[in-house]
DSSP file (Angstrom, degrees, kcal/mol; ACC not computed):
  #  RESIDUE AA STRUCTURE BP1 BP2  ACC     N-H-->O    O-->H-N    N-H-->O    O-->H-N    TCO  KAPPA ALPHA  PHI   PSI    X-CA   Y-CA   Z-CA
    1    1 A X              0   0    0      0, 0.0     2,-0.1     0, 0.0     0, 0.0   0.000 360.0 360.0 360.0 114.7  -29.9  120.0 -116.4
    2    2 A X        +     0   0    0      1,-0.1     3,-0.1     2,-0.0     0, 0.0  -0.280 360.0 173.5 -59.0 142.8  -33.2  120.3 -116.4
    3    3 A X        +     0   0    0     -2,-0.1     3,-0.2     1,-0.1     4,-0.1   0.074  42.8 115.2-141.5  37.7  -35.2  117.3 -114.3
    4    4 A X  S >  S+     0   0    0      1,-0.2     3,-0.6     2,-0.2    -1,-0.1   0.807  75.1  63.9 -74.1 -23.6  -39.2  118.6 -114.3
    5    5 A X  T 3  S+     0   0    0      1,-0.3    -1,-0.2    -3,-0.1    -2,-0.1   0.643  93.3  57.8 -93.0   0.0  -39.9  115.7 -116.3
    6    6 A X  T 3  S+     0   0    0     -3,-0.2    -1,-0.3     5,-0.0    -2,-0.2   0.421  80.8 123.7 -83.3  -7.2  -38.8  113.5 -113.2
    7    7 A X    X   -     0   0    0     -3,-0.6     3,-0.6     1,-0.1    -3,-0.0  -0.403  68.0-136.6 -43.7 132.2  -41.4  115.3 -111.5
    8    8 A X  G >  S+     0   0    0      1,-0.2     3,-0.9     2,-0.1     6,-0.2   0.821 107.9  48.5 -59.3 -27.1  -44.3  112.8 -109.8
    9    9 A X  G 3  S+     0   0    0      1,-0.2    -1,-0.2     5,-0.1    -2,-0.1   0.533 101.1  60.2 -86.2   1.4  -46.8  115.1 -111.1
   10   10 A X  G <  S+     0   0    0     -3,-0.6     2,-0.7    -6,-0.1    -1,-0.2   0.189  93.3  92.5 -99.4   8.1  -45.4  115.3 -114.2
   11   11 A X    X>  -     0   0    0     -3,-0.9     4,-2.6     1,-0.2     3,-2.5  -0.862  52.7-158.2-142.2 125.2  -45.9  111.4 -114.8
   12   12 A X  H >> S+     0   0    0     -2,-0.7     3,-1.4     1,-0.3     4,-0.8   0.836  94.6  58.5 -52.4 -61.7  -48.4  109.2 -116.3
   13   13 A X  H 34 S+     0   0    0      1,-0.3    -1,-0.3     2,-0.3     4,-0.2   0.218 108.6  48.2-106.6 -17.3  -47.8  106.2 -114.9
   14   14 A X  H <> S+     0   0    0     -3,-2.5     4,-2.4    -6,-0.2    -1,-0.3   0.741 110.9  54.2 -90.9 -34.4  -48.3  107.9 -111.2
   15   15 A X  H <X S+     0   0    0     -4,-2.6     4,-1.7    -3,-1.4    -2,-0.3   0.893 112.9  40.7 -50.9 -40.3  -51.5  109.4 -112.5
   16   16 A X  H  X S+     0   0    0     -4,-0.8     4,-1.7     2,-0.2     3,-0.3   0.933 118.1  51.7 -83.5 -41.1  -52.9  105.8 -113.7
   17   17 A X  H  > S+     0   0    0      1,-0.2     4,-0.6     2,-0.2    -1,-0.2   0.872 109.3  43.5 -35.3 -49.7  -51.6  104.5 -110.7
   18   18 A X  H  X S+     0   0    0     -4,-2.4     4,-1.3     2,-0.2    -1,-0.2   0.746 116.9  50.2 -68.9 -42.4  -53.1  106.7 -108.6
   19   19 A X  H >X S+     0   0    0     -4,-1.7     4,-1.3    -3,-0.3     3,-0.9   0.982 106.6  52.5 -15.2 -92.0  -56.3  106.4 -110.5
   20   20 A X  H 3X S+     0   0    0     -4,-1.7     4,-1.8     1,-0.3    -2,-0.2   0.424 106.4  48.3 -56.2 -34.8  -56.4  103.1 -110.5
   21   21 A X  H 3X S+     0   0    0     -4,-0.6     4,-2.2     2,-0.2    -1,-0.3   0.881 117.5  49.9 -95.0 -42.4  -56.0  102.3 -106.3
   22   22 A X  H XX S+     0   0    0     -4,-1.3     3,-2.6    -3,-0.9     4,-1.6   0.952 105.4  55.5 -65.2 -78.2  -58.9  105.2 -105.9
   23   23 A X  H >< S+     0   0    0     -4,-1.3     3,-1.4     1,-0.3     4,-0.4   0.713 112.9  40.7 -17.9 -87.5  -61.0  103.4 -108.5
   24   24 A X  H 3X S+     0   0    0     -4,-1.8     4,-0.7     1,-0.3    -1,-0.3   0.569 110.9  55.1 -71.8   0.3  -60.8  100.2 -106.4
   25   25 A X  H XX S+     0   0    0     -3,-2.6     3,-0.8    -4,-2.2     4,-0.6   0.920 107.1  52.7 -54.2 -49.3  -61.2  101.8 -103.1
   26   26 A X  H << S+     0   0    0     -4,-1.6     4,-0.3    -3,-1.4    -2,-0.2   0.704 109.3  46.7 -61.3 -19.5  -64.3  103.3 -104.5
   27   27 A X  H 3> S+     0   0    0     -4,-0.4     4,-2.9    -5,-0.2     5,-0.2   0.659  88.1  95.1-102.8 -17.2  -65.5   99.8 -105.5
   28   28 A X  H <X S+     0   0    0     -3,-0.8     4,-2.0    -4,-0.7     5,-0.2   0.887  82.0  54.8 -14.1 -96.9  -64.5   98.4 -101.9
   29   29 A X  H >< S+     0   0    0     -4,-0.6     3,-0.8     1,-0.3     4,-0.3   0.551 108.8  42.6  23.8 -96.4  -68.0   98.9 -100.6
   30   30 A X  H >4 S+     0   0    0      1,-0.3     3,-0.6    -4,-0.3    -1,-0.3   0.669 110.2  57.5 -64.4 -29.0  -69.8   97.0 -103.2
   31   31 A X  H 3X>S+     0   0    0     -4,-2.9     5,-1.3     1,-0.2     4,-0.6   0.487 100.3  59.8 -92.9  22.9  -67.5   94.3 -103.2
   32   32 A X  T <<5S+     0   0    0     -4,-2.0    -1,-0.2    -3,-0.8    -2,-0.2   0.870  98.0  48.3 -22.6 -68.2  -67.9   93.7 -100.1
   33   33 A X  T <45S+     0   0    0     -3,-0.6    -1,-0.2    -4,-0.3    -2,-0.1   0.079 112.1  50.3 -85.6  15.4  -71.3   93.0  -99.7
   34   34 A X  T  45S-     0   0    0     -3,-0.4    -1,-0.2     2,-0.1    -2,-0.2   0.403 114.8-129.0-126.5 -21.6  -71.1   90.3 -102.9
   35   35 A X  T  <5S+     0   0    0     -4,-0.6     2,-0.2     1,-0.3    -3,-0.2   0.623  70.1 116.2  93.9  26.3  -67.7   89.0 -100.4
   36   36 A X      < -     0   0    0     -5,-1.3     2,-0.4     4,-0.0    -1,-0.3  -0.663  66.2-131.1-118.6 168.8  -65.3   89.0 -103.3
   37   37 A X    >>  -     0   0    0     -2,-0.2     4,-2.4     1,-0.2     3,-0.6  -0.790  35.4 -97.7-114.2 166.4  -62.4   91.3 -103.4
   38   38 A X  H >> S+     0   0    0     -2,-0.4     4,-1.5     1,-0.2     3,-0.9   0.951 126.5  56.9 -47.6 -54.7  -61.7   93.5 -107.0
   39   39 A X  H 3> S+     0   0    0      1,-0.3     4,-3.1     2,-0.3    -1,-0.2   0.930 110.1  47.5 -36.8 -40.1  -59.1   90.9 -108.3
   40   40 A X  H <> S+     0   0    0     -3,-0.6     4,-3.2     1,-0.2    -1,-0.3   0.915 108.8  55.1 -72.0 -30.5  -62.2   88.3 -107.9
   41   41 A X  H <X S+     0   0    0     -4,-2.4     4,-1.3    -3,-0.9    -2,-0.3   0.760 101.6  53.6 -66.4 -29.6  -64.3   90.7 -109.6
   42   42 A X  H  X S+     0   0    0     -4,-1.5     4,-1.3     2,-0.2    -1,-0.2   0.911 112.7  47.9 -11.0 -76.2  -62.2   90.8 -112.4
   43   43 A X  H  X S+     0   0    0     -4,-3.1     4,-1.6    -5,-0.2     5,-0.3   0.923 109.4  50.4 -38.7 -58.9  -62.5   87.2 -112.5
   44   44 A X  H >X S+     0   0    0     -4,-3.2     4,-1.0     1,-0.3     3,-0.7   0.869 105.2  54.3 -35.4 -54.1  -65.9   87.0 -112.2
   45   45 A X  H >< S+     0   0    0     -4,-1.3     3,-0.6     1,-0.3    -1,-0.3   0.879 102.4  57.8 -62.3 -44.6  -66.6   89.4 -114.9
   46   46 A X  H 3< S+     0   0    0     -4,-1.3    -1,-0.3    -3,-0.3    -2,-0.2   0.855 115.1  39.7 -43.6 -44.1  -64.6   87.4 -117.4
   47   47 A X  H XX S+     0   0    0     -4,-1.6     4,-2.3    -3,-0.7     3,-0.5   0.438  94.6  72.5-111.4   5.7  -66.9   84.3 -116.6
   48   48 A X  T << S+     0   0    0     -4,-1.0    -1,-0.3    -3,-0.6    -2,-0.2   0.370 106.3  44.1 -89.6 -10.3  -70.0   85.9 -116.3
   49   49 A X  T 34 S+     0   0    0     -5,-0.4    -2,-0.2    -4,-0.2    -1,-0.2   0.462 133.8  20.1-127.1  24.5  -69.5   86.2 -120.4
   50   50 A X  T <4 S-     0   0    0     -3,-0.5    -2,-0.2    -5,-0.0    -3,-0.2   0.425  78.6-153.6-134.3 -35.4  -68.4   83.0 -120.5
   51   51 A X  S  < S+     0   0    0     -4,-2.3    47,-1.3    -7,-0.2     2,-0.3  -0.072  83.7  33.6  69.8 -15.6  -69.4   81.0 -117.6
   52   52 A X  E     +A   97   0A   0     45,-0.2     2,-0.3    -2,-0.1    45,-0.2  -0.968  65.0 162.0-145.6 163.1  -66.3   78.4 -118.0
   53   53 A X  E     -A   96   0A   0     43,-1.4    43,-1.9    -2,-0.3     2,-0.4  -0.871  43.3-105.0-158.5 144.5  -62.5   79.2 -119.2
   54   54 A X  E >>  -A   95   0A   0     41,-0.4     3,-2.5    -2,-0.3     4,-1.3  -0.762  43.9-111.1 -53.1 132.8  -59.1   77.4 -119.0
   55   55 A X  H 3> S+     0   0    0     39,-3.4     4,-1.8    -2,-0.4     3,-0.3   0.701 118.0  54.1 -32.3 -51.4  -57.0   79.3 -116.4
   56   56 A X  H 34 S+     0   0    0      1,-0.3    -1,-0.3     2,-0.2     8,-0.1   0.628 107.0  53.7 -70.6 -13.6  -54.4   80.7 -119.0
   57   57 A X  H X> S+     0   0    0     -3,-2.5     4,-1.9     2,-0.2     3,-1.4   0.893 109.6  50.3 -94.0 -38.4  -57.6   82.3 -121.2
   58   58 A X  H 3X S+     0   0    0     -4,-1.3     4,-2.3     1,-0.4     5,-0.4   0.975 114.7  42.0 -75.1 -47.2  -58.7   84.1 -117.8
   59   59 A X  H 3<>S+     0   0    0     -4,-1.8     5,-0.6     1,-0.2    -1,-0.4   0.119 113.3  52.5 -87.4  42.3  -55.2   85.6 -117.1
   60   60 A X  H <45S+     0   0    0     -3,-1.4    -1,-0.2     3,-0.1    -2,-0.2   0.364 105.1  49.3 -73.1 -43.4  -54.8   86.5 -120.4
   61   61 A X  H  <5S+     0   0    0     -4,-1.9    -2,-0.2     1,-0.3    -3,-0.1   0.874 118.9  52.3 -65.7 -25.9  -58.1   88.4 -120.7
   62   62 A X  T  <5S-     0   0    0     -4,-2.3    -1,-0.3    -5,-0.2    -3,-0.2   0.727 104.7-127.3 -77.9 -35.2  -56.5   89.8 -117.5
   63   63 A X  T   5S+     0   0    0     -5,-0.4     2,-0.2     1,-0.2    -3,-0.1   0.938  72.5 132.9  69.4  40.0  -53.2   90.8 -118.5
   64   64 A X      < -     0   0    0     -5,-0.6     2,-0.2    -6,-0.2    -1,-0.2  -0.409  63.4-112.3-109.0-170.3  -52.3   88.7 -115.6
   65   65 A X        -     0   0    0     -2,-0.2     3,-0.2    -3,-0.1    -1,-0.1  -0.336  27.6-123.7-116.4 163.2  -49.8   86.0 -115.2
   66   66 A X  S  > S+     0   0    0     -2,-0.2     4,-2.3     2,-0.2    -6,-0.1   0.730 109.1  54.6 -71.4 -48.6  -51.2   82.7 -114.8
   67   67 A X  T  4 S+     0   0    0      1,-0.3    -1,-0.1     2,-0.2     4,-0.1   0.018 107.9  57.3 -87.5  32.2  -49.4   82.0 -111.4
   68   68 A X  T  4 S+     0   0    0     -3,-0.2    -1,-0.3    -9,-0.1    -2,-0.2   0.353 106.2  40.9 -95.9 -32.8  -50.9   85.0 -110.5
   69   69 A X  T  > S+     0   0    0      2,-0.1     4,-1.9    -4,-0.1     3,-0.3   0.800  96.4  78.5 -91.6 -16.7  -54.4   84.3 -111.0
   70   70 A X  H  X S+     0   0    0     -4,-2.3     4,-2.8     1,-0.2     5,-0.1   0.973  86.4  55.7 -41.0 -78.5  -54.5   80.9 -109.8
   71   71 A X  H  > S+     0   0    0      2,-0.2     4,-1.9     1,-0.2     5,-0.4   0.679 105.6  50.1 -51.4   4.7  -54.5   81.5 -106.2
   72   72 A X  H  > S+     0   0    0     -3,-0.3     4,-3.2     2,-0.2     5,-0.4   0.793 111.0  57.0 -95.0 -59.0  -57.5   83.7 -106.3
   73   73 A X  H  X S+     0   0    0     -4,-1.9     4,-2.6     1,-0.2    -2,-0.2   0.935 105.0  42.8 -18.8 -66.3  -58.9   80.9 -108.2
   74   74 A X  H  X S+     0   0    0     -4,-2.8     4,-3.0     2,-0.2     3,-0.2   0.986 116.4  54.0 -69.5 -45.5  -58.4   78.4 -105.8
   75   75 A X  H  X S+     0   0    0     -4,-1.9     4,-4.1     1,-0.2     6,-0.2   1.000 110.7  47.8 -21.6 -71.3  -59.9   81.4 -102.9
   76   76 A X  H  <>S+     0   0    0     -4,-3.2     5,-2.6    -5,-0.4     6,-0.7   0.823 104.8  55.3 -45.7 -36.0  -62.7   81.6 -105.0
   77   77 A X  H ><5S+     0   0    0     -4,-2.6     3,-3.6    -5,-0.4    -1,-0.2   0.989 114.6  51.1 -62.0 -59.7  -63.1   77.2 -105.2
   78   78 A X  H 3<5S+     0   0    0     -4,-3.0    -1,-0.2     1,-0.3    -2,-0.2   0.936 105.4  49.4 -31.3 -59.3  -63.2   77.6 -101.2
   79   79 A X  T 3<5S-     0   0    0     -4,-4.1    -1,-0.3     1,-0.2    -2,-0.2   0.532 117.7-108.7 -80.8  26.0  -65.6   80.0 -101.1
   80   80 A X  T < 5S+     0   0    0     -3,-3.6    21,-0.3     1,-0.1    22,-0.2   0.667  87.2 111.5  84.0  -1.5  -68.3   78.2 -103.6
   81   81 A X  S   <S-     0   0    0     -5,-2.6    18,-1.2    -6,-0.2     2,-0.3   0.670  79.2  -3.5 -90.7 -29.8  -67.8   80.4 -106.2
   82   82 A X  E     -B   98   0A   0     -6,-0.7    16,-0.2    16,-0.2     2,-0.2  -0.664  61.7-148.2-115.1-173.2  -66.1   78.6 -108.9
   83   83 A X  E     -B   97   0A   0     14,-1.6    14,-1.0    -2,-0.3     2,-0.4  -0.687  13.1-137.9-154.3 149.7  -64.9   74.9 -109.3
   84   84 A X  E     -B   96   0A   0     12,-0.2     2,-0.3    -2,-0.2    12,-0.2  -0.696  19.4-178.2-105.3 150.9  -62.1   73.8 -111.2
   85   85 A X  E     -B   95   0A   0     10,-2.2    10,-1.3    -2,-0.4    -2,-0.1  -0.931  31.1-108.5-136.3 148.0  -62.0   70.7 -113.3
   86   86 A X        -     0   0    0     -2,-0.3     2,-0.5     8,-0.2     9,-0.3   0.053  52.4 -89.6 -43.9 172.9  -59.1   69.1 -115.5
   87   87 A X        -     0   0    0      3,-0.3     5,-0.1     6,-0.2     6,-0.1  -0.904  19.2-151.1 -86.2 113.8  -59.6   69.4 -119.3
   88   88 A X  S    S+     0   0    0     -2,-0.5     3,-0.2     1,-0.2    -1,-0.1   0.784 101.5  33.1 -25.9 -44.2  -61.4   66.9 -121.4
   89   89 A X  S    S+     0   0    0      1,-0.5     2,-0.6     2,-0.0    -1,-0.2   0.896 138.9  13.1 -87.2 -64.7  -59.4   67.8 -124.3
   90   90 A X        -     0   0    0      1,-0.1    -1,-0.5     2,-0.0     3,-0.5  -0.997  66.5-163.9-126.5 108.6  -55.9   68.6 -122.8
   91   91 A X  S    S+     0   0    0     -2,-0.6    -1,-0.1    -3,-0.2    -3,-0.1   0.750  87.2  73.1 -31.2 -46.9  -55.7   67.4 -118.8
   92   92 A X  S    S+     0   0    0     -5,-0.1    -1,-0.1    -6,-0.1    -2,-0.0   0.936  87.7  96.5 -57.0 -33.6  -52.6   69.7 -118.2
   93   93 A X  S    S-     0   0    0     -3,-0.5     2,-0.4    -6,-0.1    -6,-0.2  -0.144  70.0-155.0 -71.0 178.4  -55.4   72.0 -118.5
   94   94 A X        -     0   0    0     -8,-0.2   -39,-3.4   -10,-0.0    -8,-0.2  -0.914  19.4-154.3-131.9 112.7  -57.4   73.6 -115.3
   95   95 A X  E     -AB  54  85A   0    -10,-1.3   -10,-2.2    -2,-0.4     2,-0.4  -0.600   2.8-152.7  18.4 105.9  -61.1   74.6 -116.5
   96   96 A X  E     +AB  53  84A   0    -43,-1.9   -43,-1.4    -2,-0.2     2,-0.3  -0.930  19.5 172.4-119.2 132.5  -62.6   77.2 -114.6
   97   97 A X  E     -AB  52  83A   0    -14,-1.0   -14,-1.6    -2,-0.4     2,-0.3  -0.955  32.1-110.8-149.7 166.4  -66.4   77.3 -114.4
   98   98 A X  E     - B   0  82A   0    -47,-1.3     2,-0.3    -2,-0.3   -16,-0.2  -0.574  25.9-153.8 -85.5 130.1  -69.1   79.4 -112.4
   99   99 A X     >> -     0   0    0    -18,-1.2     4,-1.8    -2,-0.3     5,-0.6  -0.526  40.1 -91.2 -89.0 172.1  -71.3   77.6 -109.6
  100  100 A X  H  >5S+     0   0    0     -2,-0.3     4,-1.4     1,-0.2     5,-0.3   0.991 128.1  57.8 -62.4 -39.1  -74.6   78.9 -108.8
  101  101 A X  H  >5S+     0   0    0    -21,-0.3     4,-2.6     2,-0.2    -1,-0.2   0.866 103.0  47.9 -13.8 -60.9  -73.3   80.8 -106.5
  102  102 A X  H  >5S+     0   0    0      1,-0.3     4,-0.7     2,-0.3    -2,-0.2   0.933 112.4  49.9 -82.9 -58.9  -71.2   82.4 -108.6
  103  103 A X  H  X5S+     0   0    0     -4,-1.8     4,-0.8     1,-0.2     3,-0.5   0.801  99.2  64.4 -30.3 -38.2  -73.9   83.0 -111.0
  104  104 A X  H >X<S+     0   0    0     -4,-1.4     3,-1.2    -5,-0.6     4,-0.8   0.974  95.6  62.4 -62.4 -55.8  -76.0   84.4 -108.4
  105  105 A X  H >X S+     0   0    0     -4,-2.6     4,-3.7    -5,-0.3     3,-0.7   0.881  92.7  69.0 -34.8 -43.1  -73.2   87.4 -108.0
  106  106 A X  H 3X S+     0   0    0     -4,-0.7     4,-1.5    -3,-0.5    -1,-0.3   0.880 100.2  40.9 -51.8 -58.6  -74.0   88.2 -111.4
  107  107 A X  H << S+     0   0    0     -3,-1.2    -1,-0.3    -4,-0.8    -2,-0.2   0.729 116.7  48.0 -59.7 -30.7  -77.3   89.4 -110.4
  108  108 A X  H X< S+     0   0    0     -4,-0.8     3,-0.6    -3,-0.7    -2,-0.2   0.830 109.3  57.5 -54.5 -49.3  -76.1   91.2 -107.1
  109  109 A X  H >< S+     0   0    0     -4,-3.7     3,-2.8    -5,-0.4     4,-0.4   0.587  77.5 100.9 -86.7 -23.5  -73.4   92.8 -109.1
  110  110 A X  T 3< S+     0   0    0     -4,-1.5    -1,-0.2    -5,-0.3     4,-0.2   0.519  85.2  42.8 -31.7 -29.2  -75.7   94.6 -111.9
  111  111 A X  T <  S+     0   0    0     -3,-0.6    -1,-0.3     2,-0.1     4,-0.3   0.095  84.0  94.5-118.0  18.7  -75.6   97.9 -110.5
  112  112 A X  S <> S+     0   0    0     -3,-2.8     4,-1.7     2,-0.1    -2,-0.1   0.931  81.3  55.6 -46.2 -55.6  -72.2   98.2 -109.6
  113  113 A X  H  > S+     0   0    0     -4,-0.4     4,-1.2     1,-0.3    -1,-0.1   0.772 109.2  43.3 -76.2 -28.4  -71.2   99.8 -112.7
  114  114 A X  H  > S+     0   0    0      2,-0.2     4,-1.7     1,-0.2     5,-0.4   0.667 108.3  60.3 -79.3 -12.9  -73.6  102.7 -112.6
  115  115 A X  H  > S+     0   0    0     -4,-0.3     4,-1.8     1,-0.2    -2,-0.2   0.934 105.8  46.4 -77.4 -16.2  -72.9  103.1 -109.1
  116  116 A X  H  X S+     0   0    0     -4,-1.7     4,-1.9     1,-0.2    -2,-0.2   0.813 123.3  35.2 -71.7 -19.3  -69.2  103.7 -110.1
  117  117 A X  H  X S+     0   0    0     -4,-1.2     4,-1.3     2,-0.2    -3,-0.2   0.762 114.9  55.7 -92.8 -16.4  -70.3  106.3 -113.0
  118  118 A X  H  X S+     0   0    0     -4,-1.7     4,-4.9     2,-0.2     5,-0.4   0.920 107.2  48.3-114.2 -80.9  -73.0  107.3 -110.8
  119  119 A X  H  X S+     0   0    0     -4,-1.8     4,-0.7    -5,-0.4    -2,-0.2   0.976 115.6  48.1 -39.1 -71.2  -69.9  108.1 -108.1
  120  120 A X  H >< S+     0   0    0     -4,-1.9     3,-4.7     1,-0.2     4,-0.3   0.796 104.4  56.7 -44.8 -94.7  -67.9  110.1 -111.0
  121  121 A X  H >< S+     0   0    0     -4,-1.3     3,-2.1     1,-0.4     4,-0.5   0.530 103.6  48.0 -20.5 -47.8  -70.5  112.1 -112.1
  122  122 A X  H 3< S+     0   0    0     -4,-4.9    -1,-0.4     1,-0.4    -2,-0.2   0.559 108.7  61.7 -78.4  17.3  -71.5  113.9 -108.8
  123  123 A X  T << S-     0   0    0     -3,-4.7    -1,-0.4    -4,-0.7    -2,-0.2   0.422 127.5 -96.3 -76.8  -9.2  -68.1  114.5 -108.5
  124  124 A X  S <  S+     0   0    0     -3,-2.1     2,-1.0    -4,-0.3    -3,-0.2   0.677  81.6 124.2  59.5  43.2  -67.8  116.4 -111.4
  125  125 A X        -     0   0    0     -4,-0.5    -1,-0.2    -5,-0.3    -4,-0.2  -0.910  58.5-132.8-123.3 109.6  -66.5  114.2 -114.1
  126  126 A X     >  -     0   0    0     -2,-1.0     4,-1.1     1,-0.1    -5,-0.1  -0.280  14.5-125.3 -57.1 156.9  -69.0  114.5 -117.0
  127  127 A X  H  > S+     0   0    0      2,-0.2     4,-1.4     1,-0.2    -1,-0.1   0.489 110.8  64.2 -85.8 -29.2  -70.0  111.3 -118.2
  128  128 A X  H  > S+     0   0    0      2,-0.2     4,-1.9     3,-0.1    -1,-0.2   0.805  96.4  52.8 -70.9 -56.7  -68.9  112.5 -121.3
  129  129 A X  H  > S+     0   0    0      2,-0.2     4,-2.2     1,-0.2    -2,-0.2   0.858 104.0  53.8 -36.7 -65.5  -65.7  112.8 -120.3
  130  130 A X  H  X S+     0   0    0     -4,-1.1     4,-1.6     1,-0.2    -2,-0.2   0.849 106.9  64.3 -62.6 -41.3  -65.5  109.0 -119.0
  131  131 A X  H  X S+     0   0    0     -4,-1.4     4,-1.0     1,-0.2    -1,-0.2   0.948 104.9  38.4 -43.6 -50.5  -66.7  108.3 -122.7
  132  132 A X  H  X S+     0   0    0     -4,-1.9     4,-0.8     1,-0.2    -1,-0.2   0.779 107.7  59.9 -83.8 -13.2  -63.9  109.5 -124.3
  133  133 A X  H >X>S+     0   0    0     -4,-2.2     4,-2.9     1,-0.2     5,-0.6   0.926  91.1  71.5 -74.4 -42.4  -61.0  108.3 -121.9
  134  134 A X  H 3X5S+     0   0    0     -4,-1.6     4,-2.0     1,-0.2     3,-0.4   0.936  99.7  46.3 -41.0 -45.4  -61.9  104.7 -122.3
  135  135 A X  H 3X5S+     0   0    0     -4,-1.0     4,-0.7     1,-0.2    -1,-0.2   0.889 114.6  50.2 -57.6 -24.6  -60.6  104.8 -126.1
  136  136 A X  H <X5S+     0   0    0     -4,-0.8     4,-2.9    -3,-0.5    -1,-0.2   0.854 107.9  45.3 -74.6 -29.1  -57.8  106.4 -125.1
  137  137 A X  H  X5S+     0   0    0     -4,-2.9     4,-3.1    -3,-0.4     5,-0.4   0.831 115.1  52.8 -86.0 -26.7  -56.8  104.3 -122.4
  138  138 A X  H  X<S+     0   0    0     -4,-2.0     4,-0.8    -5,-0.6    -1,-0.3   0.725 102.7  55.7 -84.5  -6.9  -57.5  101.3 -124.7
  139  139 A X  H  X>S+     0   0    0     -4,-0.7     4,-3.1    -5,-0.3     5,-0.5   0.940 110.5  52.6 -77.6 -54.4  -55.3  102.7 -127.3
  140  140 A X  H  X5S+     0   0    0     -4,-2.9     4,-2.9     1,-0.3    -2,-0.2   0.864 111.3  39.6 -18.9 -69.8  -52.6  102.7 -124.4
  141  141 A X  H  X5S+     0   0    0     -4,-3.1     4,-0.9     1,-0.2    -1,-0.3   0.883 108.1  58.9 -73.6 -30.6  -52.7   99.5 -123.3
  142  142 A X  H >X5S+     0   0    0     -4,-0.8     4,-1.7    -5,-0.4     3,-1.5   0.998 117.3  46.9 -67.5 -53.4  -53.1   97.9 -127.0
  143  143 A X  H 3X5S+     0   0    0     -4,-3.1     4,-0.9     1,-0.3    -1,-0.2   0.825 110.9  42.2 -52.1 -43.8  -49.6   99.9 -127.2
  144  144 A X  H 3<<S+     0   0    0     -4,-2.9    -1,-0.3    -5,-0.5    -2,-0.2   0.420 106.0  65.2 -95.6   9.9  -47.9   99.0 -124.4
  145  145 A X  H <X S+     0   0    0     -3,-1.5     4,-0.7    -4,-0.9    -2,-0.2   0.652 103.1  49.6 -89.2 -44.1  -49.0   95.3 -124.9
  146  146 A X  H  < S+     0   0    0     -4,-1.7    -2,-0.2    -5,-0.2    -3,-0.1   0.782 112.3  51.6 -62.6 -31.9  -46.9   95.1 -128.2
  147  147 A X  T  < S+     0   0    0     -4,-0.9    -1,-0.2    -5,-0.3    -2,-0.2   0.699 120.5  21.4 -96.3  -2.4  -44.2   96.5 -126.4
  148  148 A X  T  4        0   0    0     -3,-0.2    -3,-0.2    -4,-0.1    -2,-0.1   0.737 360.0 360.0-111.7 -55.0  -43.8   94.1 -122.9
  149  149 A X     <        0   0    0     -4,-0.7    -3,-0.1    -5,-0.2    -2,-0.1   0.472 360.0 360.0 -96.0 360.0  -45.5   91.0 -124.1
């Protein structure tokens, strides 16, 4: 019996993995110094194009769980960065909206993203490169979203 395809190197799912924990090391740094951790950056970025959400619309955008996103949510209310409000419409909902604070990140946070392509590139990852994987990766997940969800 052949078993190569049991290999770890042989397997996407340790490559995006693996990806994926180096990618937010690398981003460690910066969120530091804005005092949020990636999972709050996640958030953030969702409401920075929106500036308020109902909870389930944030972990959706997230391909999170709800009861997963909450508690960062409620972190985030500590630290001045959101606040949450009942719904107007629907109460059962929870309403997530940006303080000034939170807004303020927005502006700190502007040159994150070329310092992560910034980071590839001298490394040796053409830019080029980084173009073309995003479709791919989105084709992925749009695929593997029809099949779990």
């Amino acid at each position: 019996m052949n078993y190569d395809k049991l290999k770890l190197d042989n397997q996407l799912c340790f490559r995006l993995y693996a990806a994926s924990r180096l990618i937010t090391q690398a981003y460690r740094p910066h969120l530091d110094r804005l005092g949020v951790t990636y999972p709050q950056y996640l958030v953030l970025m969702v409401l920075w194009e929106t500036d308020s959400l109902p909870v389930n619309d944030i972990a959706k955008k997230l391909s999170l769980e709800t009861n997963t996103v909450t508690p960062l949510i409620q972190r985030m209310e500590r630290e001045g960065i959101v606040t949450r409000t009942k719904g107007k419409v629907d109460t059962r909902q929870t309403i997530v909206a940006l303080t000034e604070h939170g807004r303020g990140l927005r502006e700190q946070a502007v040159g994150i993203p070329n310092c992560m392509l910034d980071l590839l590139c001298n490394n040796g990852v053409p830019e080029q490169s980084i173009s073309e994987i995003l479709p791919l990766l989105d084709e992925l997940i749009a695929s593997l979203k029809k099949k779990v969800e």
